[in-house]
N, C-alpha and C positions, 0 to 999 in steps of 0.2 A: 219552429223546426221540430218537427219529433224526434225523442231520439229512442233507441232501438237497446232493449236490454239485450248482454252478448250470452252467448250460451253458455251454460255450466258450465264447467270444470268436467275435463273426464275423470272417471275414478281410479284412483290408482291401486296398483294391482302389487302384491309381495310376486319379487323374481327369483320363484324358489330355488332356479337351479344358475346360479353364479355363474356356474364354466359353460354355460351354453355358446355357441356362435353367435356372433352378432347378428346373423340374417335368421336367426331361430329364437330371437327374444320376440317374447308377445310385444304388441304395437296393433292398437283401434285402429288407424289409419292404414293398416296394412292390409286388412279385411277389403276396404275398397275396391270397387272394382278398379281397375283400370283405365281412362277416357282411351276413347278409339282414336286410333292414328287419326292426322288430318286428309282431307282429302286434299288430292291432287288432282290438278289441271293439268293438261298440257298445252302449252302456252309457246311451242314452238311455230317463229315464223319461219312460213313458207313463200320463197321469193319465185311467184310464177310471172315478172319483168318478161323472162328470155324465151318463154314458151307461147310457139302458137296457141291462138285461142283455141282451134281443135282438141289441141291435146287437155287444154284447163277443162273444157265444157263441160258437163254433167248433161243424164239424162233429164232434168227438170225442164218445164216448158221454161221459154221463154215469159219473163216478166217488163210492163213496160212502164216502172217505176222508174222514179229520177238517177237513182243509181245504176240500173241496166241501161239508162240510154246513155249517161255521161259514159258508163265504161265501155259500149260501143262508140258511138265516139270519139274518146279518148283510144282506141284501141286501131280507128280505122287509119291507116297508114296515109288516105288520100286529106287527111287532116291532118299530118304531121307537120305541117307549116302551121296550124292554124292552134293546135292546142294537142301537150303529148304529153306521154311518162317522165319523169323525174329518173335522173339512171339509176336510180335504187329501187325502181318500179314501186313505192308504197306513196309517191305521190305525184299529183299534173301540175302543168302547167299553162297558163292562155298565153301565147305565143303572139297572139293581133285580135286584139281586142273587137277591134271593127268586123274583121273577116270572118269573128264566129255570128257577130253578130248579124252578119249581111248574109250567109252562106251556112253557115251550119245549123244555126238553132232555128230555126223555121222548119229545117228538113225535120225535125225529132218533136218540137212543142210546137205550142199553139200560141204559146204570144214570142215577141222579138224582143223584149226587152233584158239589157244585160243586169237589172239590177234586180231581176225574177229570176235568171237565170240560177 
């Protein structure tokens, strides 16, 4: 393991003037800059559960990855026997396992099997 010689010693300095303030004594480490603030996220959730799809949609096309089909889907009401929102809308549920399998997922993919789904 290497080891690492530690830095000098700073040098020390005569405080010629005794009565100074303590935020006006010399201090190396005072010169420093500053580190900038951290940044922030904002990390607030937004629970659109109770909102028409209209009102959430954006102008983006349509995508027809696994996510936009599940959340159509999951969002079609004529499915809500079959597989629906959780009442905290941040997550689904399969309601009949069979019925997505016989009825739904055929309409949306291309194979039927629930363990691909």
């Amino acid at each position: 393991m290497a080891e690492f010689a530690s830095p000098p010693p700073l040098p020390q300095e005569d405080n010629k003037d005794k009565h100074a303030a303590p935020h006006q004594t010399d201090c190396h480490h005072a010169s420093r800059p500053s580190p900038p603030p951290p940044r922030r996220v904002n990390h607030t959730y937004r629970d659109f559960s109770r909102f028409e799809p209209a009102v959430v949609s954006s102008n983006r096309k349509l995508v027809s990855n696994f996510p936009s089909k599940l959340h159509m889907i999951v969002s079609n009401p004529e499915y809500a026997h079959v597989i629906s929102w959780m009442p905290h809308g941040r997550a689904w549920k399969i309601l009949s396992k069979d019925l997505l399998v016989s009825d739904v997922i055929p309409q949306y993919f291309g194979q039927t099997k629930y363990e691909s789904f």
